[in-house]
C-alpha positions in Angstrom: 6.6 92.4 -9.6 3.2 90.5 -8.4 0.7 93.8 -7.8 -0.4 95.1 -4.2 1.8 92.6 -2.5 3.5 95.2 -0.4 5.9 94.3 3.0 5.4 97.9 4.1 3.0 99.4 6.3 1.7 101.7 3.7 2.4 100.9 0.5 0.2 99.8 -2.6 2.7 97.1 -3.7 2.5 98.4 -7.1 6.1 99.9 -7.5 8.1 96.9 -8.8 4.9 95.9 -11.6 4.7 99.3 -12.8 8.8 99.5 -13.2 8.7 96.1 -14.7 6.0 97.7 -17.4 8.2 100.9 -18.2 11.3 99.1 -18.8 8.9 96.4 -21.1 7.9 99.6 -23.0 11.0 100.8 -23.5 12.4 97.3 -25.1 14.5 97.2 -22.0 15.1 94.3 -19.1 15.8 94.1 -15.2 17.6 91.2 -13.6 17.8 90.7 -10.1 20.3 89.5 -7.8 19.4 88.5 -4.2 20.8 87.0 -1.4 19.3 86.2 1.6 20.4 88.4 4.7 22.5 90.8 2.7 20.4 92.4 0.2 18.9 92.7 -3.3 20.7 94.3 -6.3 18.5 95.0 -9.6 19.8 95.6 -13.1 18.6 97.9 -15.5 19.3 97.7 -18.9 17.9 99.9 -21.4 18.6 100.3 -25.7 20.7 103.4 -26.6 18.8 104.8 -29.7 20.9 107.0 -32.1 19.7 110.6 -31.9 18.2 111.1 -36.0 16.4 108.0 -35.4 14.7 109.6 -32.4 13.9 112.5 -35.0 13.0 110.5 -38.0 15.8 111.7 -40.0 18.0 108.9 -42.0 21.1 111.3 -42.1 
């Protein structure tokens, strides 16, 4: 998540921060698993909200 550090020829290195800011927002959190030579796995894990609260209704 550090910004512009990028291993890619092109890229801005601002993918992972900005993911990590979303998922912040939205009270959510990302693990990660890595090992070396075979590959990173991230976890994404994100509240269920109930669908009246998302309307403001307290049916």
């Amino acid at each position: 998540g550090e910004p512009f550090y990028t291993t890619k020829e092109r890229g801005t290195g601002l993918g992972l921060m900005v993911s990590y800011k979303i998922i912040e927002e939205h009270q959510g959190k990302i693990t990660v698993e890595s090992e070396e030579g075979k590959g990173t796995v991230f976890h994404l894990t994100l509240p269920l909200r109930q669908h009246n609260e998302e309307r403001g209704n307290d049916e």
